[in-house]
Each structure stands twice: as structure tokens, then as C-alpha cells.
N, C-alpha and C positions, 0 to 999 in steps of 0.2 A: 504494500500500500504506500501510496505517494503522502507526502506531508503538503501543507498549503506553502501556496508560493512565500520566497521570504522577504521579495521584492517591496522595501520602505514598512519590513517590521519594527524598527526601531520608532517607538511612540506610536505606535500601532495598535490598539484597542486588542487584548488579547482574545482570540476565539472569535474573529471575525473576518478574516479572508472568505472572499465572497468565491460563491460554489463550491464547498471544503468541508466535511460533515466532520464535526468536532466530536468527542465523547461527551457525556453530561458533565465530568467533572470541567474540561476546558468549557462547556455553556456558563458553567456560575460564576467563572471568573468574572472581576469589574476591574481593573487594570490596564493600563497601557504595559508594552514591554518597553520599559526603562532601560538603562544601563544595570539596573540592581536588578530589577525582575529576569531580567535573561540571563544574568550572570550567574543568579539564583536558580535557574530553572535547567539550565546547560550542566550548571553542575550536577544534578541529579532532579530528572524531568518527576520521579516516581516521587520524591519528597516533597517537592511544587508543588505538583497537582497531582494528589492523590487520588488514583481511581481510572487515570487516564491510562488510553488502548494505546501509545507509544511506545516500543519498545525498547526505543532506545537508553543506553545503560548509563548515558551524560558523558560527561568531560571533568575529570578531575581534577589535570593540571592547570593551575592558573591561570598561567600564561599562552595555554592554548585556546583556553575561556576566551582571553580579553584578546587574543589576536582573531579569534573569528568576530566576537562582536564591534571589533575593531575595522572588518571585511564588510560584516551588517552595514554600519554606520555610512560606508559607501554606497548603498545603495539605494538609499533614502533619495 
């Protein structure tokens, strides 16, 4: 399964790319993805948002956190 586009996620209301079927847990979110909420959510999607059909197992190292969100921030 494909994830929603990432194109101008940064301050991007989370759980709202359009045509992108979220799980319930990403519907109750109220958040924009900040620089702290992605960095918080990259590290470990499952502790985030708990509940969510993502499988992925996040990003631990720091510095590979803040060099993608760093990539994000481009493409706003």
C-alpha cells in the first residue's frame, strides 16, 4: 500500500491528503505536521498514533530524522 503524497507536508493538517484513506486513528488527529510532530512521528509512527495501519518501524537516528525532514521542508 502506497502512503499519501508528501508533496508540502510540512504544516500540512495531518490526515488530510486528498484521495488517501487514513486509518481512524490518523482521522482524530487535529495537528498540523510541525517540525516536532514529524520528528515525533518518524521516530516511531506506532507511539504517535497509536492504532495506525502503517507499518513502518520509524527512524531512530536523529540525524536521519532531521535530514529527511530537512528534504520535506523542500518541498513545500
Amino acid at each position: 500500500m502506497v502512503g499519501p503524497n508528501l508533496w508540502g507536508v510540512v504544516g500540512r493538517e495531518a490526515g488530510s491528503a486528498e484521495g488517501f484513506f487514513y486509518s481512524p486513528a490518523f482521522e482524530e488527529l487535529t495537528h498540523d505536521w510541525t517540525i516536532a510532530e514529524l520528528d515525533a512521528f518518524l521516530k516511531s509512527p506506532a507511539e504517535r498514533v497509536p492504532g495506525t495501519f502503517m507499518a513502518f518501524g520509524g527512524i531512530k537516528d536523529e540525524q536521519q530524522r532531521q535530514d529527511l525532514i530537512c528534504f520535506l521542508q523542500q518541498l513545500n
